[in-house]
C-alpha positions in Angstrom: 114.9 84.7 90.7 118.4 83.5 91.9 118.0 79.9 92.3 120.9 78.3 95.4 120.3 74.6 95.5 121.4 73.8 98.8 120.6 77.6 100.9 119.5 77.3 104.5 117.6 79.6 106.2 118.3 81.0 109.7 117.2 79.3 113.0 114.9 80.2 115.4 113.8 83.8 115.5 113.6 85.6 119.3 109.9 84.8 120.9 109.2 87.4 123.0 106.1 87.3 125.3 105.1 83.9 123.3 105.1 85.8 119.8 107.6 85.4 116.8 108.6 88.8 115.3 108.1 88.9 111.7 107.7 92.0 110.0 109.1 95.1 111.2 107.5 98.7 110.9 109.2 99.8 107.8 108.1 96.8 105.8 104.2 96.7 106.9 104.2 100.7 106.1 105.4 99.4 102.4 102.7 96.7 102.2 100.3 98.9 103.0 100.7 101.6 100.9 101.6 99.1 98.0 98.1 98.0 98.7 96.3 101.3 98.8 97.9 102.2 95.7 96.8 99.2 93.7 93.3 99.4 95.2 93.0 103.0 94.2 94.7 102.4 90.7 92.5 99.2 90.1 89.5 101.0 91.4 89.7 104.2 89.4 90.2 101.6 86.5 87.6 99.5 87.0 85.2 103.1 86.8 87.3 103.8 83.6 86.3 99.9 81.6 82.5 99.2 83.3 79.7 101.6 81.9 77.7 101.0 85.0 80.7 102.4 87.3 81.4 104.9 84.8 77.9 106.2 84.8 77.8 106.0 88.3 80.9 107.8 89.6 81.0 110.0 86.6 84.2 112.6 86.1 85.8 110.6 84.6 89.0 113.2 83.3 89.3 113.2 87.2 88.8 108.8 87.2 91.6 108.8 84.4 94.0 111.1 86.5 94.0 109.2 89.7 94.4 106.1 87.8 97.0 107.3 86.2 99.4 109.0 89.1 98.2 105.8 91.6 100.2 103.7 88.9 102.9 106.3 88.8 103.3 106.2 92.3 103.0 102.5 93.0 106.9 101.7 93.1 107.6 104.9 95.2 106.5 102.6 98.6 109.3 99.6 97.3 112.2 102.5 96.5 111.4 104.1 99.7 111.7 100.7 101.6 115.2 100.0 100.6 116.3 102.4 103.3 115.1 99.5 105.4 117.7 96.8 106.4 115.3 94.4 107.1 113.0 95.2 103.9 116.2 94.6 101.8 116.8 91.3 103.6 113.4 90.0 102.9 113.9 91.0 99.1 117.0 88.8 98.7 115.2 85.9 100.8 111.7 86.3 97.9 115.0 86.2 95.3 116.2 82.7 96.5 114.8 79.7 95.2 116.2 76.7 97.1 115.8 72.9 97.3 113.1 72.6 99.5 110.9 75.3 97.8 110.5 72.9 94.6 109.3 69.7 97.6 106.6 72.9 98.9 105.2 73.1 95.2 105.0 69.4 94.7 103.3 69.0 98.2 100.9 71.9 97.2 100.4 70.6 93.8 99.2 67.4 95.3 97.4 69.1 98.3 99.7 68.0 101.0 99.6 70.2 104.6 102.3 68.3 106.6 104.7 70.9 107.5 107.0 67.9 106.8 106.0 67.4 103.7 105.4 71.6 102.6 108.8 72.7 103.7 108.9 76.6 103.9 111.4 79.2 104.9 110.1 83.2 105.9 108.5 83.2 102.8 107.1 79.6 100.5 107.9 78.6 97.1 104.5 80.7 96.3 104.8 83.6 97.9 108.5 84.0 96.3 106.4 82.8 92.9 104.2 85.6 93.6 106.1 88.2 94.0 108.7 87.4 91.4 105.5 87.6 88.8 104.2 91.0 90.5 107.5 92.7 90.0 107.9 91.7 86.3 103.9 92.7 85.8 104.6 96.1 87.2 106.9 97.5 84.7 105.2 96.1 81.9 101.8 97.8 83.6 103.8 101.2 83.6 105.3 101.1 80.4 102.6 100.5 78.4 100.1 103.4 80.3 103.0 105.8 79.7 102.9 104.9 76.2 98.8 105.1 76.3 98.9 108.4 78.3 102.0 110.2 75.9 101.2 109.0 72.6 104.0 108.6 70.1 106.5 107.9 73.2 107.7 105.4 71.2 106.9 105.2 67.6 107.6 101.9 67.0 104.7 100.7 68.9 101.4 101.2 68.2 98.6 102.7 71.2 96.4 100.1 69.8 99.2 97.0 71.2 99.8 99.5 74.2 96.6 99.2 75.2 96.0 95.5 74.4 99.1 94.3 76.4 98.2 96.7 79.5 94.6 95.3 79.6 95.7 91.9 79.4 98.6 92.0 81.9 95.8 94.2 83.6 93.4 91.3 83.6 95.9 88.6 84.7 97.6 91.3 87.6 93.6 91.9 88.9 93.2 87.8 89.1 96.5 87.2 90.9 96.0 89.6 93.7 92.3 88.2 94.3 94.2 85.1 94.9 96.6 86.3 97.4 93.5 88.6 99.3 91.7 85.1 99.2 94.6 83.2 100.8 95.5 85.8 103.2 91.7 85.8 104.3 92.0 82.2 104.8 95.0 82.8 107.1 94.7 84.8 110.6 97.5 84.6 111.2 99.0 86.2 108.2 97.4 89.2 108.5 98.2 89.3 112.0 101.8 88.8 111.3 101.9 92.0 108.6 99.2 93.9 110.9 101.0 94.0 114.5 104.9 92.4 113.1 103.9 89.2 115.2 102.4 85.7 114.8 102.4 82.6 117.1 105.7 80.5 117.7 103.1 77.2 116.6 102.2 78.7 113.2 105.5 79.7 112.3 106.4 76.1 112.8 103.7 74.4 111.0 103.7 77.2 108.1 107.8 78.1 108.0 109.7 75.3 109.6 112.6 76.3 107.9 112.4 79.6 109.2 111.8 78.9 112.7 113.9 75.8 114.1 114.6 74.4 117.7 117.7 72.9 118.0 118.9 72.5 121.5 117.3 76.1 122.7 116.1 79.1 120.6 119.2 81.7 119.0 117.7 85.1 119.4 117.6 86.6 115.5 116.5 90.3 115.2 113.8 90.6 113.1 115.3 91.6 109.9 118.2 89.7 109.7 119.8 88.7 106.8 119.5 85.0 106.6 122.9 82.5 105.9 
C-alpha cells in the first residue's frame, strides 16, 4: 500500500432523501460476484479435503473442476470493474494509508469506539489492511493450483510445496473472510450500504467521519469521486 502522511479525504457526500450514497452499481455487482466465486471455490474445496463432504456430495472429478475454474475466474469480477470510475477511485482510496488510519488501529487495538478517537475515511485502517492481504493471497492461491493442476509448470518447484503453501494460504484466506462475514453481520448498516448503495447520514459520521464532514453546509460529491 502507498502510504501519504498527511492525505485528506473528501467532505460531505450528497444526502439525498436522508441517505448517503456509497457504493454505486458497478462496484456491488463486483462484490458480489467476488463473493460467489469464493463461496463456490471454498465450497467445492471444502468437499475436496473433508471425507464426510466428499462422501456425501460424491463426483468428485466434477468437485475438483468447479474448484478449479471458480479460482480461475475469481479476478475476472476486479478486471471487469476497472471499467468503473468509481470502482477505480475506491481502489486508490484501499491503496492509501494515511495519518489517521495508524490513530484507528491504536483505538481498535485498545477497544476504543469514539468516532473521535477511531478516525476513518470511506474505508478504515482495516478494511484497507484487509484488502491489501486478500489481493497479495490471491495470486499466491492461483499460482500455486496452476502448478498443482499442470504438473511440471515449473520444474523448480515441487507439487509437494505447491500444495503445502496453497493449503496453508488456503487456511489463513478461509479464517480471514470468516472474520470480515462476522463483522459485516455485526454491522446493518454495512450490508445495507453494499446491498442498496445507501446508508444513514449518522452512521457514516460515527463510522467514517473523515469521509463524511459538515463544514458550514454539505458539498454535493457524486458517488464515485476520486477523493483529494
Amino acid at each position: 500500500m502507498t502510504s501519504t502522511a498527511g492525505s485528506t479525504e473528501p467532505t460531505a457526500p450528497s444526502e439525498r432523501s436522508g441517505r448517503v450514497p456509497r457504493f454505486t452499481r458497478a462496484e456491488r455487482l463486483v462484490h458480489r460476484a467476488t463473493a460467489g466465486l469464493t463461496l463456490l471455490c471454498a465450497g467445492a474445496a471444502a468437499c475436496l479435503y473433508f471425507s464426510p463432504l466428499a462422501q456425501l456430495v460424491g463426483r468428485r472429478h466434477l468437485v475438483a473442476t468447479v474448484h478449479e475454474w471458480s479460482g480461475i475466474l475469481l479476478p475476472v469480477p476486479f478486471l471487469l470493474g476497472l471499467a468503473s470510475s468509481a470502482f477505480r477511485a475506491d481502489l486508490r482510496r484501499l491503496n492509501r494509508l494515511a495519518r489517521y488510519d495508524g490513530e484507528w488501529l491504536r483505538a481498535a487495538l485498545r477497544g476504543w469506539t469514539s468516532p473521535d478517537r477511531r478516525p476513518a475515511g470511506k474505508f478504515n485502517a482495516g478494511q484497507k489492511i484487509y484488502a491489501g492481504w486478500l489481493a497479495g493471497a490471491v495470486p499466491i492461491m492461483m499460482f500455486t493450483g496452476l502448478l498443482m493442476w499442470f504438473g511440471g509448470l515449473l520444474p523448480v518447484i515441487s507439487r509437494t510445496s505447491a500444495i503445502f503453501v496453497h493449503d496453508v494460504t488456503a487456511l489463513a484466506v478461509a479464517l480471514v473472510v470468516l472474520g470480515h462475514i462476522r463483522m459485516a453481520y455485526r454491522d446493518p448498516q454495512a450490508r445495507r450500504g453494499m446491498r442498496t448503495g445507501y446508508v444513514e447520514p449518522a452512521w457514516a459520521r460515527r463510522h467514517h467521519s473523515r469521509w463524511v464532514t459538515h463544514r458550514g453546509g454539505s458539498r454535493t460529491v457524486p458517488p464515485g469521486s476520486p477523493e483529494p
